[in-house]
Structures are given as structure tokens and as C-alpha cells.
ZADO-1210 file (C-alpha; in nm, 4 decimals, padded with zeros to 6 digits):
<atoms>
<atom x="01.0986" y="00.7696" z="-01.9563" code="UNK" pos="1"/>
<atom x="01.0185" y="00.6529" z="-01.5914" code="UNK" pos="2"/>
<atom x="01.0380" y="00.2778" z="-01.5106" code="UNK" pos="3"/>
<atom x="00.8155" y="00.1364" z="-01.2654" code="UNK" pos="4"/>
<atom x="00.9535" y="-00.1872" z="-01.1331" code="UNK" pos="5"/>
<atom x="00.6353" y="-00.4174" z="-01.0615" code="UNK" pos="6"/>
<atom x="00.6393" y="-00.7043" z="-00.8760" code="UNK" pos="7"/>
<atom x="00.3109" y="-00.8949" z="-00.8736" code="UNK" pos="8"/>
<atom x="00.1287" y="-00.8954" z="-00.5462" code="UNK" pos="9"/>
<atom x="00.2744" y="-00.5728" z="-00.4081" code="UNK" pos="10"/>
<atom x="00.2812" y="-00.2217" z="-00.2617" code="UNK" pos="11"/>
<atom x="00.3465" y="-00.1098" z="-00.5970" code="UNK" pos="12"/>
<atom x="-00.0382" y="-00.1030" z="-00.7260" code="UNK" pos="13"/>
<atom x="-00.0146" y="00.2287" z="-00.5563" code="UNK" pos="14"/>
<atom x="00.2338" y="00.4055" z="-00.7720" code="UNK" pos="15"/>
<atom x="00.0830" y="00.2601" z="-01.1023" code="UNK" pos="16"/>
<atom x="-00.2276" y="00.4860" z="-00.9714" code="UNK" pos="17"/>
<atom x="-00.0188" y="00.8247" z="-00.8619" code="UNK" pos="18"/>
<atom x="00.1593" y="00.7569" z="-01.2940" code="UNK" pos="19"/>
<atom x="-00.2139" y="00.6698" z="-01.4015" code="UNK" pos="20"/>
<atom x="-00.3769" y="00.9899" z="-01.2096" code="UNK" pos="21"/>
<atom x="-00.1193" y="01.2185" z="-01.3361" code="UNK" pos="22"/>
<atom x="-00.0932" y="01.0782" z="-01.6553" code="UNK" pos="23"/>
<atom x="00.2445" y="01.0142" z="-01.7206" code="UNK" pos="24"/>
<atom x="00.4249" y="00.8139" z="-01.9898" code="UNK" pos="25"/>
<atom x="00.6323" y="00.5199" z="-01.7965" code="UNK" pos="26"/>
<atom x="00.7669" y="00.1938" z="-01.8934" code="UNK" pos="27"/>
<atom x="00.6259" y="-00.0903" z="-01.6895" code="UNK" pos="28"/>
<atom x="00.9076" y="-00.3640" z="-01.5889" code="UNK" pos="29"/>
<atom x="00.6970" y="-00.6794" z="-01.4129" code="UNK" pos="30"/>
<atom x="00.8196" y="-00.9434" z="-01.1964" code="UNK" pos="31"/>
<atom x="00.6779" y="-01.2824" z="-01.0682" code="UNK" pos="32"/>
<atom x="00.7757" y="-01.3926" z="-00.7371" code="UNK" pos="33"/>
<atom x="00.9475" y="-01.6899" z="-00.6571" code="UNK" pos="34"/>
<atom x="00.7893" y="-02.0310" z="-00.5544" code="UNK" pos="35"/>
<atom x="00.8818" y="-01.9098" z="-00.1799" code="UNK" pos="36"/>
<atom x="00.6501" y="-01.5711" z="-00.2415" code="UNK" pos="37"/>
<atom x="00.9667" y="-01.3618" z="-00.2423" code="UNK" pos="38"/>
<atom x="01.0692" y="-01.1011" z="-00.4671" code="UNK" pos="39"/>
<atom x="01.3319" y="-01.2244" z="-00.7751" code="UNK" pos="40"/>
<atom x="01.6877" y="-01.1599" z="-00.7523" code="UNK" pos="41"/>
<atom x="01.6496" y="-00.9970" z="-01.0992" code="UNK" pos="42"/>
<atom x="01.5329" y="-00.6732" z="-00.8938" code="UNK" pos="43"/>
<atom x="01.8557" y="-00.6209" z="-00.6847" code="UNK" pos="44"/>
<atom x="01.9853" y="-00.5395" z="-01.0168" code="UNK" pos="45"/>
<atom x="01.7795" y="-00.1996" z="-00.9905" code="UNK" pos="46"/>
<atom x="01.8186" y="-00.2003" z="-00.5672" code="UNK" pos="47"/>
<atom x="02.0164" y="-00.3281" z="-00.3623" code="UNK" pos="48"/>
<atom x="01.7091" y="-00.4273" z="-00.0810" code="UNK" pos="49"/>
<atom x="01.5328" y="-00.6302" z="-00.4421" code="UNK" pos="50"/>
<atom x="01.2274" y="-00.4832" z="-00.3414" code="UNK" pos="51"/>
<atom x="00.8999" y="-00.3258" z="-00.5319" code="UNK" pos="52"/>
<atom x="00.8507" y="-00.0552" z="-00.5820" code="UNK" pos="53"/>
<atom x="01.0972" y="00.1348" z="-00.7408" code="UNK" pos="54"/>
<atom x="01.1704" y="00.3787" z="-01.0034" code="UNK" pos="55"/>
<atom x="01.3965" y="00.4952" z="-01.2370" code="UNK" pos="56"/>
<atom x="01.4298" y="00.8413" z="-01.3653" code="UNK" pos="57"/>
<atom x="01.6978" y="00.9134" z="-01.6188" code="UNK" pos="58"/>
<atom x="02.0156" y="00.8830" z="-01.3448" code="UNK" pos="59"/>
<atom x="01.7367" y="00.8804" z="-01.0730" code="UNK" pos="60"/>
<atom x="01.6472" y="00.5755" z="-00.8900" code="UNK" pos="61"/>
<atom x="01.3945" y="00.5984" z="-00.6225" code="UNK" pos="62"/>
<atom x="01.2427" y="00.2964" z="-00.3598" code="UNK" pos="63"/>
<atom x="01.0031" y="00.3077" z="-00.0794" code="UNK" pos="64"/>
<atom x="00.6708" y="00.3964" z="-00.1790" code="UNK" pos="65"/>
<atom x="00.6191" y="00.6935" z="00.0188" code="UNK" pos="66"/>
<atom x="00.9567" y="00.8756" z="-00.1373" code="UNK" pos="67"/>
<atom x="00.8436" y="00.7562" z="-00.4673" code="UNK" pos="68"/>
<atom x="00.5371" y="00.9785" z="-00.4862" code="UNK" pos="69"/>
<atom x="00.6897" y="01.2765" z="-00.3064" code="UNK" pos="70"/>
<atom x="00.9499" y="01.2766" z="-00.6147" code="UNK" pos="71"/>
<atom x="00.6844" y="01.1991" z="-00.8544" code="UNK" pos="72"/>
<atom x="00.4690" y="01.4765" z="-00.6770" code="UNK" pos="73"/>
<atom x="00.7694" y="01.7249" z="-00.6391" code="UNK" pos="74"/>
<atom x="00.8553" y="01.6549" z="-01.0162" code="UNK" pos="75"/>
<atom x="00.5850" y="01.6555" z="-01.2253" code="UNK" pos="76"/>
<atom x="00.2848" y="01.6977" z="-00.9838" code="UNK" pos="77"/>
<atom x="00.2419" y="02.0579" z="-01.0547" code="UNK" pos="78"/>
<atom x="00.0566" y="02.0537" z="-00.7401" code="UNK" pos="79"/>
<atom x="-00.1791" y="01.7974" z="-00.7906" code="UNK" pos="80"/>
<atom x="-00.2869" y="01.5375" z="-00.5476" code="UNK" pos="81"/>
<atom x="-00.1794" y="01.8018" z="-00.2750" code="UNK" pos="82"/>
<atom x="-00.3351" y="02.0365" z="-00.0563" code="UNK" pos="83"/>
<atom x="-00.3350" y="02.4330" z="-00.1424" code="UNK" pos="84"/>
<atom x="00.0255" y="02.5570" z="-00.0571" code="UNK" pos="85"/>
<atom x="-00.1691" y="02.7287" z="00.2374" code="UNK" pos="86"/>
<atom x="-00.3969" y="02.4692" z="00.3485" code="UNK" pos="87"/>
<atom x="-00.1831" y="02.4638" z="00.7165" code="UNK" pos="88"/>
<atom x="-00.4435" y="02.1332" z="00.8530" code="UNK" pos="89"/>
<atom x="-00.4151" y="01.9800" z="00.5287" code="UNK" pos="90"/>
<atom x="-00.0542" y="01.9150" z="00.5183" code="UNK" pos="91"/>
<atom x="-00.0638" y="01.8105" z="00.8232" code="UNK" pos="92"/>
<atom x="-00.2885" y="01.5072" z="00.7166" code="UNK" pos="93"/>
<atom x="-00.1033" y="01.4713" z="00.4068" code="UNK" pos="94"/>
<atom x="00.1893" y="01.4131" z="00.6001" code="UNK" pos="95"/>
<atom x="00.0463" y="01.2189" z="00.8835" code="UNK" pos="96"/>
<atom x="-00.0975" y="00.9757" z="00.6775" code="UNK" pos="97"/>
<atom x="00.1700" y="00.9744" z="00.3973" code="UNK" pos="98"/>
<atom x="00.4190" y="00.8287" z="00.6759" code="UNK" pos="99"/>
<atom x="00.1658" y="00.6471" z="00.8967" code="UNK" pos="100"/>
<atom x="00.0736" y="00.3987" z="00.5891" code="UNK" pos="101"/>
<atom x="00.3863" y="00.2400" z="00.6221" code="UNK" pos="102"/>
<atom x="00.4800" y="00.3078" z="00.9837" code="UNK" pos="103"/>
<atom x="00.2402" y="00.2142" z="01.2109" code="UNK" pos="104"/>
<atom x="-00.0338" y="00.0063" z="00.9670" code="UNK" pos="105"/>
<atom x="00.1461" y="-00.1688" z="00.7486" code="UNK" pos="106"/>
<atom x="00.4092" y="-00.3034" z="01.0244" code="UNK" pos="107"/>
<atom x="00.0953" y="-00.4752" z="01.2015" code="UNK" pos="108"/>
<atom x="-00.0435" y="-00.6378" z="00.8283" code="UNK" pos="109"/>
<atom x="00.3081" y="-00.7435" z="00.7494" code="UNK" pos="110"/>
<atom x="00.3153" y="-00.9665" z="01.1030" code="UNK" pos="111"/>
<atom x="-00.0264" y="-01.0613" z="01.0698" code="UNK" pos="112"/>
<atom x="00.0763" y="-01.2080" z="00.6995" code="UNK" pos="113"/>
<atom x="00.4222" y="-01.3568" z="00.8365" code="UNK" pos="114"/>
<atom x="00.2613" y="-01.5659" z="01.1402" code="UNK" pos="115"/>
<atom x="-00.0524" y="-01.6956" z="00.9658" code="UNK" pos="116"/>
<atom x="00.2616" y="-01.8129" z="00.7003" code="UNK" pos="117"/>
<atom x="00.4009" y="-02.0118" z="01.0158" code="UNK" pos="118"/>
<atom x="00.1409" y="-02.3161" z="00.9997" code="UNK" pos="119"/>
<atom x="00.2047" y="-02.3501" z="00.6245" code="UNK" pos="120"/>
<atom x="00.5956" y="-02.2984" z="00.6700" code="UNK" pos="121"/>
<atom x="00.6369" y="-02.5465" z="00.9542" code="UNK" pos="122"/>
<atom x="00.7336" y="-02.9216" z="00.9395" code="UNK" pos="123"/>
<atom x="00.4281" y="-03.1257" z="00.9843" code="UNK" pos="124"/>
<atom x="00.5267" y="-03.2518" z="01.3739" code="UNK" pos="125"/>
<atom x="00.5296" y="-02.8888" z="01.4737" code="UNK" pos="126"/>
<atom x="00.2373" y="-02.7135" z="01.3153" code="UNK" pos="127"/>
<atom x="00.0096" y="-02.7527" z="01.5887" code="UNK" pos="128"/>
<atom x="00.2508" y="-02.5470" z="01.8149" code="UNK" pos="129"/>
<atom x="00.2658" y="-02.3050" z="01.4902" code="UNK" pos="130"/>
<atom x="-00.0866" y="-02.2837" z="01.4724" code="UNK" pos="131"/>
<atom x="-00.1274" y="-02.1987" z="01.8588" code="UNK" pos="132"/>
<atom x="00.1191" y="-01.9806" z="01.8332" code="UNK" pos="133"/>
<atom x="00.0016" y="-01.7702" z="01.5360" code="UNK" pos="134"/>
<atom x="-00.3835" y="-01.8142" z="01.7155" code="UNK" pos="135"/>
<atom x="-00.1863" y="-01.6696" z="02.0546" code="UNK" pos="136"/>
<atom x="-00.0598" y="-01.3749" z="01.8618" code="UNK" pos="137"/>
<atom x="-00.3072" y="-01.2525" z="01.6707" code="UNK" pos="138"/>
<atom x="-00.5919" y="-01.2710" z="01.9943" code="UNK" pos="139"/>
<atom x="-00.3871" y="-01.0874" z="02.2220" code="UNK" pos="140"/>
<atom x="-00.2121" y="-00.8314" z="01.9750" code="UNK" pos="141"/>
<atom x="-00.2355" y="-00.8201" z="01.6166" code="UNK" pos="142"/>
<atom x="-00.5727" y="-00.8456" z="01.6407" code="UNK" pos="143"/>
<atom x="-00.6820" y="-00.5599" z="01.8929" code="UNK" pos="144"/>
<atom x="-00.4245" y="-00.3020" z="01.7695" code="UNK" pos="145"/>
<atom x="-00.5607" y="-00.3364" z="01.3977" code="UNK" pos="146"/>
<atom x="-00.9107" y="-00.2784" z="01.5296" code="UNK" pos="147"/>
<atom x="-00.7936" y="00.0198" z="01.7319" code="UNK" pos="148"/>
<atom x="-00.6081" y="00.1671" z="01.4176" code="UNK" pos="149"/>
<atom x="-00.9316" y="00.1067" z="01.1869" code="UNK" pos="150"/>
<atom x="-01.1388" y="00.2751" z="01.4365" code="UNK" pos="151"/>
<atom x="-00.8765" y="00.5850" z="01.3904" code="UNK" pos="152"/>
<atom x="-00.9170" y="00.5694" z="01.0473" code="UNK" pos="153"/>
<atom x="-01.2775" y="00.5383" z="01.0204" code="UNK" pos="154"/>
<atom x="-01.3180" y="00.8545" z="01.2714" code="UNK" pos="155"/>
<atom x="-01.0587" y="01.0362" z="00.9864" code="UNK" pos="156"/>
<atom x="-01.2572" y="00.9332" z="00.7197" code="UNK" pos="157"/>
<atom x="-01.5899" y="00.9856" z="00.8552" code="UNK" pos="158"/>
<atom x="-01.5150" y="01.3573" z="00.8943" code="UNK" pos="159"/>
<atom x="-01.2927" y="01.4333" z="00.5985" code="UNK" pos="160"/>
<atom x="-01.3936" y="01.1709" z="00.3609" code="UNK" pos="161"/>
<atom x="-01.0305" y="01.1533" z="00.2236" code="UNK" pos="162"/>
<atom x="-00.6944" y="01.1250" z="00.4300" code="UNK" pos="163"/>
<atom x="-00.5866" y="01.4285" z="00.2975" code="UNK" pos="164"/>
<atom x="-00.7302" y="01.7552" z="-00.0023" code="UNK" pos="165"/>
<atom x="-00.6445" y="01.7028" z="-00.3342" code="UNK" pos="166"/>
<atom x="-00.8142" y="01.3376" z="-00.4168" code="UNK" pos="167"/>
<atom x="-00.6669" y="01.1634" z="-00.5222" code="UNK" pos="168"/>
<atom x="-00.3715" y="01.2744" z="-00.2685" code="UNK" pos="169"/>
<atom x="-00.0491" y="01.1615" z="-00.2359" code="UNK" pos="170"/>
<atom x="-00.1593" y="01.0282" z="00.1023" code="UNK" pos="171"/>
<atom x="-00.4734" y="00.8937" z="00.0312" code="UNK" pos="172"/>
<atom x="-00.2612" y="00.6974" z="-00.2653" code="UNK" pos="173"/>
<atom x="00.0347" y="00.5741" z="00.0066" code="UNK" pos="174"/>
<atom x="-00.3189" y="00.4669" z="00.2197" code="UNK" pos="175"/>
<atom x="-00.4891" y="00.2490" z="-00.0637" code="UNK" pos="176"/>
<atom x="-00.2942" y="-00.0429" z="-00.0424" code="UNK" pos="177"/>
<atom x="-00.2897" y="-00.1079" z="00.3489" code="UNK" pos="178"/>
<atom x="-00.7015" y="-00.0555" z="00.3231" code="UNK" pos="179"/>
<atom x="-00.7751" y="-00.2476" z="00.0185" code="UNK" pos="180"/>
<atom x="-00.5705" y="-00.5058" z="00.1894" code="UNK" pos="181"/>
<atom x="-00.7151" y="-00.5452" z="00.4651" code="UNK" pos="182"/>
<atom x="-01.0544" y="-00.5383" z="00.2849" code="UNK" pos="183"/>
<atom x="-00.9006" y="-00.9110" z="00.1468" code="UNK" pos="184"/>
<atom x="-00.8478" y="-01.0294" z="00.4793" code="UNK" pos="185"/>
<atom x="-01.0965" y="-00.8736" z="00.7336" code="UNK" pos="186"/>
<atom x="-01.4381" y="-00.7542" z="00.7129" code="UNK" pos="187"/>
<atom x="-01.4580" y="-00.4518" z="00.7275" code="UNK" pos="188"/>
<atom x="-01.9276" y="-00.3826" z="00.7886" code="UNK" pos="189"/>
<atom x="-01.8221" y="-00.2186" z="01.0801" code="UNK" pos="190"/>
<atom x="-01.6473" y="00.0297" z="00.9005" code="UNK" pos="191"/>
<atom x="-01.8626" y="00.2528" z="00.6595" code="UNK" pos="192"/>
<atom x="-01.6230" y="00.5630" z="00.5958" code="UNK" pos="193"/>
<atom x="-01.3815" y="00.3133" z="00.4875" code="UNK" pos="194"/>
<atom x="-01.5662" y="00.1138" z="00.2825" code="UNK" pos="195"/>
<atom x="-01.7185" y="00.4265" z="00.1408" code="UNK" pos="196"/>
<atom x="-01.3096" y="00.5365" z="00.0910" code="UNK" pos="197"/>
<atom x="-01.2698" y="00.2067" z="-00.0999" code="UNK" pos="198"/>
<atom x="-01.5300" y="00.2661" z="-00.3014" code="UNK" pos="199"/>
<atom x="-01.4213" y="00.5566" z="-00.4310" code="UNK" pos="200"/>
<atom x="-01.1029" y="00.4415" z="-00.5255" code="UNK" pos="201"/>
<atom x="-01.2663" y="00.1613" z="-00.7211" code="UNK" pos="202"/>
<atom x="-01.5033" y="00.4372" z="-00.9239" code="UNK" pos="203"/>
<atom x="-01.1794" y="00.6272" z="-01.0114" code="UNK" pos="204"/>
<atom x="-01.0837" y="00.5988" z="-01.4311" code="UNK" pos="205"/>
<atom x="-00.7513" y="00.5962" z="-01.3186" code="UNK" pos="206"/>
<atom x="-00.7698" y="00.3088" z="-01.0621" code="UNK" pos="207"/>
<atom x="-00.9389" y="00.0789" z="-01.3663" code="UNK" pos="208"/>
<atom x="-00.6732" y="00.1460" z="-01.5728" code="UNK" pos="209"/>
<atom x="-00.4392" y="00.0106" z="-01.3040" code="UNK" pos="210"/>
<atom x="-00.7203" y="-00.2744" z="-01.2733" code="UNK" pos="211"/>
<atom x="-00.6827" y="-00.3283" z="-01.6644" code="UNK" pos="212"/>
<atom x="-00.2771" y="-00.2934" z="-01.6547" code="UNK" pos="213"/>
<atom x="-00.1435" y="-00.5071" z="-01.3197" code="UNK" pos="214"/>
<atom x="-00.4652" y="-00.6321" z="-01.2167" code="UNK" pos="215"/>
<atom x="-00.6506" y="-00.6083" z="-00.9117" code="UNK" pos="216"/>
<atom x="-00.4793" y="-00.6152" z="-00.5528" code="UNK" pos="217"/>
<atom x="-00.3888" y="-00.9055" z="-00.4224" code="UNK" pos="218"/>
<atom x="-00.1449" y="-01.0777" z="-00.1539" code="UNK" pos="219"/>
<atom x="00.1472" y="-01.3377" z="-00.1952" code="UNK" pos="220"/>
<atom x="00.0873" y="-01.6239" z="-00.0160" code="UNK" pos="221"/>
</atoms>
């Protein structure tokens, strides 16, 4: 039977949904994290990096979300949440997106996390300076690349209404996470095809039975 290592407050919602959507049988390992918000030591027994996601398979273990639904796809999708084997423009997407979740989006939400941490992290004398800091580089960076990649993503979405054919997709899966977090941290008014995207997700069976299972998303800190 698959395992899906689960830690709490992770990328990992995602994968419950690809195993709930294709209705697999699968084992579901959890993990708490650590006072400190990190990951336990208990899942470097399963990878060496001790992060989540990951899977087993029989012999098979698999990290990093995106290669964990191209196996799960490749294995047992029987081409579901793909495009049509000749759909040329929608692998493209698929693809795009599939590797752009964690590439380009995620990279920016994973700083943005990390230096609003640096106020709470810092010795009382220095805050202040932590605080500017984390103010400095969120107005002149974070803060303006985000907006330029939602306003990608809502010109996607507005169009297609999905990242990629075949909802749920593989891609639109790998995508979930990086929107619905956001959606915790930013508003998002301004943004209609995305909140219309997150929407969807929420009206899916399978997504409440990840809802009813893990709980809902949520970030460490």
C-alpha cells in the first residue's frame, strides 16, 4: 500500500487530494512539527532532506511534490488528471505550471514566510532593525514580484479556468497549495479567476475528504 508521509502544515495537502481524486488505498503516516516549526527528525528516517511530502511504494520512495504526482499519475493515473495524449497546448500548461508551482511561486512565499519570521526570531534589542528589515524587503521585492506573478496567473485562469485539461490536473493539484496559501496571507478581491479557481477546489468531494482527513490548509508559524 502507498504511504503518504504528512507533516502538519505542509505542501503535502496536495498529494492527499491527487490519492483522494484518484481514489487510491494509502496509509497515512502524520507528523507534528517541532516547537521551532520544523519538520521532526523522525522523517529523515524515510528521506534523507526530513521533508513532507513523500511516499513510499513497495521498494519505491518518492519526495518533492511535483515527482510525486507524475509517479502517482504515470502509475495508476490511467490518464486522469491529464490532458488528451494529443492535446499539444495542453501539455504545455500542464508542464509549465506543474514546475512553475515550486520554481518561481513558491520560492517568493517561502522568503516572504522566512523574513516576516525575523521579528519573532530576533533578540528583543534587535527587532526593530528585524522589523525594518523584513518591512524593506517585502516593499521593494517580495511584494511587487508576487503581484506581478498573480496578475500572470489570473490572466491564465481567466482564459482557461484551470492551469491545465483534465481537472482536477496534475498541475492544477501542484498549483493549490501556493494559491490557497496565499489566500491566508493576502487578499486576493483583485483577483476573481483565482478566487473563482479556489472555489472550485473547495466544491470538489475529493478536496473535503482531505478537509475531513488532515484538515484545512494552514501555515507553520
Amino acid at each position: 500500500m502507498i504511504q503518504l508521509h504528512h507533516l502538519e502544515k505542509s505542501r503535502s495537502h496536495r498529494i492527499v487530494w491527487l490519492l483522494e481524486t484518484l481514489q487510491l488505498d494509502y496509509a497515512l503516516v502524520e507528523y507534528r512539527r517541532t516547537a521551532d516549526g520544523l519538520a521532526p527528525e523522525a522523517l529523515k528516517r524515510v528521506h534523507p532532506l526530513g521533508k513532507s511530502p513523500v511516499i513510499t511504494d513497495g521498494e519505491q520512495t518518492v519526495a518533492e511534490s511535483g515527482a510525486i504526482i507524475e509517479y502517482l499519475l504515470a502509475r495508476y493515473g490511467e490518464g486522469r488528471c491529464q490532458p488528451e495524449a494529443d492535446d499539444a497546448a495542453g501539455w504545455v500548461n500542464y508542464r509549465y505550471w506543474l514546475h512553475y508551482a515550486e520554481g518561481s511561486l513558491m520560492p517568493l512565499l517561502v522568503m516572504q514566510l522566512v523574513f516576516g519570521q525575523l521579528p519573532k526570531q530576533s533578540p528583543w534589542p534587535v527587532r526593530p532593525v528585524a522589523k525594518g528589515i523584513d518591512k524593506a524587503v517585502n516593499q521593494r521585492f517580495l511584494t511587487p514580484q508576487i503581484k506581478q506573478h498573480l496578475a500572470m496567473i489570473e490572466a491564465h485562469l481567466a482564459r482557461h479556468g484551470a492551469f491545465a485539461p483534465g481537472w482536477p490536473s496534475g498541475a492544477d493539484i501542484q498549483m493549490s497549495f501556493p494559491l490557497q496559501a496565499l489566500a491566508l496571507t493576502h487578499a486576493l478581491g483583485d483577483y476573481p479567476a483565482i478566487d473563482a479557481f479556489l472555489q472550485r477546489i473547495d466544491a470538489e468531494v475529493a478536496w473535503q475528504r482531505v478537509v475531513e482527513r488532515v484538515g484545512p490548509v494552514s501555515l507553520p508559524g
